[in-house]
matplotlib code that plots the C-alpha trace (Angstrom):
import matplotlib.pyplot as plt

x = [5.4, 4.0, 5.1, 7.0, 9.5, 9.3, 10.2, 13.2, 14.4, 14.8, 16.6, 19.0, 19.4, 20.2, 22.9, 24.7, 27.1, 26.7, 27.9, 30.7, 32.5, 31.5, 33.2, 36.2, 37.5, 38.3, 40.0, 41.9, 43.3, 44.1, 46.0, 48.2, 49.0, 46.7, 45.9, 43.0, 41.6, 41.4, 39.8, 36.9, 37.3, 36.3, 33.1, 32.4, 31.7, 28.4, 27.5, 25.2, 22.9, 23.3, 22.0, 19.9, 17.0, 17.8, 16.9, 14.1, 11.4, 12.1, 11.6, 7.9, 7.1, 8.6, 8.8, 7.2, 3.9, 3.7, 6.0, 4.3, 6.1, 8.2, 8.8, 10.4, 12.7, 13.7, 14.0, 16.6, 18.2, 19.0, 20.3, 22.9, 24.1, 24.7, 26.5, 28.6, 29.5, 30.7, 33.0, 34.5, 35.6, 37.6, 39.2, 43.1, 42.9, 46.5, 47.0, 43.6, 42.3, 41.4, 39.0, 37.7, 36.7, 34.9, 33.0, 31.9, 30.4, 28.2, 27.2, 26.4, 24.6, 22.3, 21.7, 20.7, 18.4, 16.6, 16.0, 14.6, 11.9, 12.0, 10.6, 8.3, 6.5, 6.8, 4.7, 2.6, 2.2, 2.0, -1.1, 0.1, -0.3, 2.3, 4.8, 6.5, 6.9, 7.6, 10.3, 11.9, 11.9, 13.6, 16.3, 16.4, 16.7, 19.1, 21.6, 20.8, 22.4, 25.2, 25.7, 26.3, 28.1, 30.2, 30.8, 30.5, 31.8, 34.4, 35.9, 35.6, 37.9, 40.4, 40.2, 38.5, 40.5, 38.7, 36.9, 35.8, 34.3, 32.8, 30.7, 29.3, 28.1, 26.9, 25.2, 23.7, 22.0, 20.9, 18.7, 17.4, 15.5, 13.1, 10.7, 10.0, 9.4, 6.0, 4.9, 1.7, 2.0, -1.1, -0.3, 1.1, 0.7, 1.6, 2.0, -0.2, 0.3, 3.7, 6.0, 9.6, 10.0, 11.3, 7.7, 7.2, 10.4, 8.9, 6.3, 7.0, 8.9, 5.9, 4.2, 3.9, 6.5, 8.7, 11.8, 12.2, 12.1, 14.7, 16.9, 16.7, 17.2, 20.2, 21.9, 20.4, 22.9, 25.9, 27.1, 26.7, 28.1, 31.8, 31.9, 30.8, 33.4, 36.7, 35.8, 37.1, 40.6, 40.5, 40.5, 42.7, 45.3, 44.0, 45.7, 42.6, 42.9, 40.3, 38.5, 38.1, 36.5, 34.4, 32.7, 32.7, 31.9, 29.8, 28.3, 27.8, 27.3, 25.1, 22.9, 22.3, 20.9, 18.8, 17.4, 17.3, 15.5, 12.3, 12.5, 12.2, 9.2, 7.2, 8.5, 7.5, 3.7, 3.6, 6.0, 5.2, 6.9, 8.3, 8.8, 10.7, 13.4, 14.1, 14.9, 16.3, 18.6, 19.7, 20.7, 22.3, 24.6, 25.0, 26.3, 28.7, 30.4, 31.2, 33.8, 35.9, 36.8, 38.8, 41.3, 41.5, 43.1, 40.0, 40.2, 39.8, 37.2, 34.5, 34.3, 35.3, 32.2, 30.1, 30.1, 30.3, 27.1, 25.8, 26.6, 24.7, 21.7, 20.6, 21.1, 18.7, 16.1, 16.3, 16.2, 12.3, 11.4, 12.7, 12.0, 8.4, 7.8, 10.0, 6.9, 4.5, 5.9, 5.7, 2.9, 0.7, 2.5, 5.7, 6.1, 9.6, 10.8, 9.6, 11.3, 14.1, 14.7, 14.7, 17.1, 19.2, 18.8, 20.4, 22.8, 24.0, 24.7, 26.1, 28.5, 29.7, 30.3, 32.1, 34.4, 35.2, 36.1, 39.4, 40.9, 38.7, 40.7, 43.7, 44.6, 42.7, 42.5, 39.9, 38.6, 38.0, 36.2, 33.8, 33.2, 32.3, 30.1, 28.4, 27.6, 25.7, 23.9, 22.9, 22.3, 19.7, 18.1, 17.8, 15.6, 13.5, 12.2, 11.1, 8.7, 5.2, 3.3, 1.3, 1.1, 4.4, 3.4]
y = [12.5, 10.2, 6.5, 7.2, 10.1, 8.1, 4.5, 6.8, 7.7, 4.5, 3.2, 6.0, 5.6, 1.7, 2.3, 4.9, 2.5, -0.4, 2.4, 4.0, 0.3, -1.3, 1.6, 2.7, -0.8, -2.1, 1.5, 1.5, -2.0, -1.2, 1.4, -0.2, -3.2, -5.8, -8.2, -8.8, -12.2, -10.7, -7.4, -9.8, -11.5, -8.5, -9.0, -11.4, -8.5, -8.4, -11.5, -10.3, -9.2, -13.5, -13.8, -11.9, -14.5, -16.4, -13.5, -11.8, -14.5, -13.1, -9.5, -10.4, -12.3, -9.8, -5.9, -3.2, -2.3, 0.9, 2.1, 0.6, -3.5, -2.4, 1.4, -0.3, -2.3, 0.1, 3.4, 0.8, -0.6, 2.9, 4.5, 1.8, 1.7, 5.7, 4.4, 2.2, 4.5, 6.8, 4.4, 3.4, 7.1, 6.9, 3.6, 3.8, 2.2, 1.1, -0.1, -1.4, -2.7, -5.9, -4.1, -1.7, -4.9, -6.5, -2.8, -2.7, -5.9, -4.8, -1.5, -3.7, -6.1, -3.6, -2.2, -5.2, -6.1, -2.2, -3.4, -6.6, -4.0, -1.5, -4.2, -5.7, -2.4, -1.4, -4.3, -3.5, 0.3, -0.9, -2.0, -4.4, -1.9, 0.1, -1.9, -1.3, 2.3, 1.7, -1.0, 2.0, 4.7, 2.0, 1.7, 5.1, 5.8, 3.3, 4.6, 8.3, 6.6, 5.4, 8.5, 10.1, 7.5, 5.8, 9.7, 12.5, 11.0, 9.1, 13.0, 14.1, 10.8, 12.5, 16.4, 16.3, 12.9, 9.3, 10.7, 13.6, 12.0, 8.9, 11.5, 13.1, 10.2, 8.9, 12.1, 11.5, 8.5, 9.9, 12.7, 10.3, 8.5, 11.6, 10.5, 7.0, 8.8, 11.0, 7.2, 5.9, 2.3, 0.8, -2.5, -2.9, -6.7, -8.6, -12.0, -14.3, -18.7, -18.5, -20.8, -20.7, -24.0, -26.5, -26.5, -22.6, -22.7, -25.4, -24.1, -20.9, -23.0, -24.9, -22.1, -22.7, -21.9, -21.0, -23.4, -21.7, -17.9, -19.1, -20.3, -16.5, -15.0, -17.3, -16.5, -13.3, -10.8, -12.6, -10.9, -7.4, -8.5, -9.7, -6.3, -4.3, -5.9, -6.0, -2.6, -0.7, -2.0, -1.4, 1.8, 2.3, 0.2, 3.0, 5.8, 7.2, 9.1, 8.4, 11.9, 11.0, 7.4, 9.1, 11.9, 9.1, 6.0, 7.3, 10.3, 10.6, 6.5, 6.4, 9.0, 7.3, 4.3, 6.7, 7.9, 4.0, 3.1, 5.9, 5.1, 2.1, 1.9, 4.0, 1.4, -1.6, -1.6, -1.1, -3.8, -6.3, -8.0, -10.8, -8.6, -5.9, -8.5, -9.5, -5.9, -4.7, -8.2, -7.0, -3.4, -5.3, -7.4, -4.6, -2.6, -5.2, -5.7, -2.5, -2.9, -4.8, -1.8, -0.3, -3.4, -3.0, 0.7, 2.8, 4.4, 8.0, 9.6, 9.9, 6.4, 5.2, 8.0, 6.6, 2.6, 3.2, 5.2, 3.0, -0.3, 1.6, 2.8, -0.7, -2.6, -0.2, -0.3, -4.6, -4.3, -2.7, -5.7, -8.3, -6.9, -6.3, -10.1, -10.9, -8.7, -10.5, -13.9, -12.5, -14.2, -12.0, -12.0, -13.4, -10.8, -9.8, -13.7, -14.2, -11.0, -11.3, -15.5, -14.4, -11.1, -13.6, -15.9, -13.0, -12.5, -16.1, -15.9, -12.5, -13.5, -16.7, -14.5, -11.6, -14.2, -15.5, -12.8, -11.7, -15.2, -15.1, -11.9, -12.7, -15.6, -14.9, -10.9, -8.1, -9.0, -12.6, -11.6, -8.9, -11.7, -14.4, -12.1, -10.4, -14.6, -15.1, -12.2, -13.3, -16.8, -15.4, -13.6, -17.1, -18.1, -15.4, -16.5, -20.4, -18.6, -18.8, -15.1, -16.9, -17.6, -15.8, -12.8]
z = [9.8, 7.0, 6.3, 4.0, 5.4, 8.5, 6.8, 4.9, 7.7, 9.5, 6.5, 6.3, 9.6, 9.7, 6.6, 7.6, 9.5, 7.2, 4.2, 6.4, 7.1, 3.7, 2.2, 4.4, 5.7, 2.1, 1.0, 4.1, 3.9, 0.1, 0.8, 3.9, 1.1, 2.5, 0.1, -2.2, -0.5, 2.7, 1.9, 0.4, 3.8, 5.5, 3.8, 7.0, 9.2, 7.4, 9.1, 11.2, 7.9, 7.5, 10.6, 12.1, 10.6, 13.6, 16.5, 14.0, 15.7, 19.2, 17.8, 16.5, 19.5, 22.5, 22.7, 25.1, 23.7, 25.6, 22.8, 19.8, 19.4, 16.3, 17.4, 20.8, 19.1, 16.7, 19.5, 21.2, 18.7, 16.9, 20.2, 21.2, 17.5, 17.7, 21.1, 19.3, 16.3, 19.1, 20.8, 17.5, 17.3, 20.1, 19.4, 17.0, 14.6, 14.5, 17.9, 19.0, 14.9, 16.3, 19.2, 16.5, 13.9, 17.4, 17.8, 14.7, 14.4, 17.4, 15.6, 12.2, 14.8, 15.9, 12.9, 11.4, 14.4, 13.4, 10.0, 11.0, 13.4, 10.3, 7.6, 10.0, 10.6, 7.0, 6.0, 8.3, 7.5, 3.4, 1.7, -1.2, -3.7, -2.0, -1.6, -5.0, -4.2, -0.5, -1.6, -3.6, -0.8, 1.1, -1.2, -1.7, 1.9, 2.3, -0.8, 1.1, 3.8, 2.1, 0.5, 4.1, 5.5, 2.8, 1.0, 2.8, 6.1, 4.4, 2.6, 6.2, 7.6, 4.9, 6.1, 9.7, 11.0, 12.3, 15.5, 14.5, 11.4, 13.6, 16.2, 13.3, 12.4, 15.9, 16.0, 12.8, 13.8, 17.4, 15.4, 13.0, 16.3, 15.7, 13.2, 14.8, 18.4, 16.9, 15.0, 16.7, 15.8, 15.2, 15.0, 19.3, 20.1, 17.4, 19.6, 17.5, 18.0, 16.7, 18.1, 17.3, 16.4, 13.2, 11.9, 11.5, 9.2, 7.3, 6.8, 5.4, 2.9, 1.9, 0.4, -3.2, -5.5, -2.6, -4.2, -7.5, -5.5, -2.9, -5.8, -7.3, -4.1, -3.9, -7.3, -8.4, -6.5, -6.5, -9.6, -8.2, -5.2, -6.7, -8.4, -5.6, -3.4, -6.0, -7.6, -4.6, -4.2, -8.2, -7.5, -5.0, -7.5, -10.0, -7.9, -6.6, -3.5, -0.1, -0.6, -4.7, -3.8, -1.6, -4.1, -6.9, -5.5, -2.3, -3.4, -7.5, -7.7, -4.7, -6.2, -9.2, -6.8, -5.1, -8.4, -9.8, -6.2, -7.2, -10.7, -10.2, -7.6, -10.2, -13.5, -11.2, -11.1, -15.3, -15.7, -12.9, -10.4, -12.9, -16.0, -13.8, -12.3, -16.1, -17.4, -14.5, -14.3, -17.6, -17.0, -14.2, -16.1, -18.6, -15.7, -14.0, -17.7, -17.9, -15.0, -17.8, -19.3, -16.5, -16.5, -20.5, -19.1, -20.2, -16.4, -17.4, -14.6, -16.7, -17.5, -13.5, -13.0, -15.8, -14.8, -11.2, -11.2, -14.0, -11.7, -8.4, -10.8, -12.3, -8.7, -6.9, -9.6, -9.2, -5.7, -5.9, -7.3, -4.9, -1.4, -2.8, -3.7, -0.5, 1.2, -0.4, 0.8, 4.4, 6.6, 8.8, 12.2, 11.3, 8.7, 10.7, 10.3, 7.3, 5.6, 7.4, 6.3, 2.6, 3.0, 4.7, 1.9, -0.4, 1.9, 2.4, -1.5, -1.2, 1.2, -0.6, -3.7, -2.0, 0.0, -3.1, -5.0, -3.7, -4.2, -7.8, -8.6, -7.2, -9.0, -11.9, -12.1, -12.1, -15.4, -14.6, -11.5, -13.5, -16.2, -13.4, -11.7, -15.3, -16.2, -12.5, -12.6, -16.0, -14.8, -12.1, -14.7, -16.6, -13.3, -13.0, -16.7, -15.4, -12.8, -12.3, -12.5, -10.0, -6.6, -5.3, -8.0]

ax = plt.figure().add_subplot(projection="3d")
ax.plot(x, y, z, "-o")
ax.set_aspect("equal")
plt.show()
């Protein structure tokens, strides 16, 4: 298989779970009449995402080279998530929620330790001309993952039932392990003088014009993130049922990200790093406004259809951008640390905003969450404008 059906696959493969809980848990709560502060709570259970900066060193410094370094980690990683998807099936969620929550946090755990693996050997595998398309099959990869697991495997939770739906997905994940097993990893002792220590985080931060990127990584996907996280329990509030979330929300919207992720790995290179973060920032903030106009009561479908694709479409055309300068940032041998420090970077902002936004929205309402979020995405674009094209482009 080539690099890039073989990186898709790992990315499918790593968001399939992520999609399945980041879509069902809200929905679920919604709908039992938990409230809106601790469905963005839940949001913690993406913690491991935060994280995983902290155990990425050990993955670029240990592994069983028989395998290929990164292939080990990922072969292992990928078969005790499908394990953990599995037990989750047979766990009620009634009775035993608080068992489930601990389960699933091992599941996203693992997954999260794949992707640290999966970007490490993607770097490697990507010359730096490639990385704006490969940037783009990875989101595309990932929103064809979370078009399986947060759509079509959430209409099955409504017609097949919870474990039926959750070994479908295990087994999903178990035939995904495929691809990686034919890979012959070129790249199978990556061990270079790399001590975990103080001074390798320091300097990785030293790099020039490192401060003004970490400040956009900070800011620049906090906006989505509040809408992302709110706009579900808006539509359960709406009256939508499980099985209509999941076609509109996890299968229409998540195709307009995969479509945004290749169009924008093909629009990148013309525009340029820089240039492409400030247009597709934009679209971005033009996207998260247009969750205003269900809490003014235009909620007919094909506006709900129209700005929940719309939302989906601009975030995976910004993404391309982003994880390809977050590539270039990424020192030879420590290319799994140093990706991995600057998704966490995202995430730490990500999960301030989407802790923030049920209390946001329930003091305040929907709209003054959508407007809050619509002015920081618009703030990070404001960043992205004081940078340097050069060194970090």
């Amino acid at each position: 298989m080539n690099k890039w059906g073989l990186l898709a696959s790992l990315y499918v493969a790593q968001f399939l779970p992520v999609a399945f809980f980041g879509q069902t848990l809200p929905i679920f709560l919604r709908q039992q009449g938990v409230s809106l502060e601790l469905i963005g709570l839940t949001s913690l259970l993406s913690l491991p995402w935060t994280l995983k900066v902290l155990w990425s060193p050990l993955i670029d410094r240990y592994g069983w080279t028989r395998w290929g370094h990164y292939k080990f980690w990922i072969i292992l990683m990928q078969s005790l998530m499908g394990i953990a998807i599995a037990i989750c099936a047979f766990i009620n969620l009634e009775t035993d929620f608080t068992l489930l929550l601990a389960v699933m946090l091992i599941a996203i755990t693992l997954a999260a330790t794949q992707d640290i693996a999966t970007d490490a050997l993607a770097i490697e595998l990507l010359k730096p001309a490639e990385r704006g398309f490969g940037n783009s099959i990875q989101g595309a990869g990932g929103y064809l993952g979370g078009i399986l697991g947060g759509g079509v495997i959430l209409i099955l939770l409504d017609t097949w039932g919870w474990t039926r739906s959750l070994l479908v997905m295990a087994l999903g994940v178990f035939l995904l392990i495929f691809p990686v097993l034919f890979h012959r990893e070129n790249v199978t002792n990556p061990k270079i003088d790399y001590e975990l220590s103080f001074s390798a985080l320091v300097g990785f931060f030293r790099q020039p014009g490192m401060v003004r990127w970490i400040l956009i990584l900070v800011v620049y996907m906090m906006g989505v993130t509040i809408t992302s996280t709110m706009s579900r329990p808006l539509l359960v509030d709406l009256g939508m049922s499980m099985t209509d979330i999941g076609v509109m929300n996890g299968i229409v919207s998540f195709g307009g990200g995969f479509v945004g992720s290749i169009l924008g790995g093909f629009l990148v290179k013309p525009l340029g790093r820089k240039r492409g973060l400030i247009v597709f920032g934009i679209l971005m903030t033009v996207a998260i406004s247009t969750w205003i106009l269900p809490t003014l009561g235009f909620a007919s479908l094909p506006v709900l259809y129209l700005i929940s694709t719309g939302l989906h479409f601009a975030y995976s055309m910004a993404c391309v951008p982003m994880f390809a300068i977050a590539m270039d940032n990424s020192r030879q041998g420590k290319a799994g640390f140093d990706y991995t420090l600057q998704v966490t970077i995202i995430f730490i902002g990500s999960l301030m905003a989407s802790s923030l936004s049920g209390f946001i929205a329930e003091a305040f309402g929907y709209i003054s969450a959508f407007a809050i979020a619509a002015t920081l995405c618009l703030l990070g674009v404001l960043f992205v404008t004081t940078l340097d094209e050069k060194p970090i482009f």
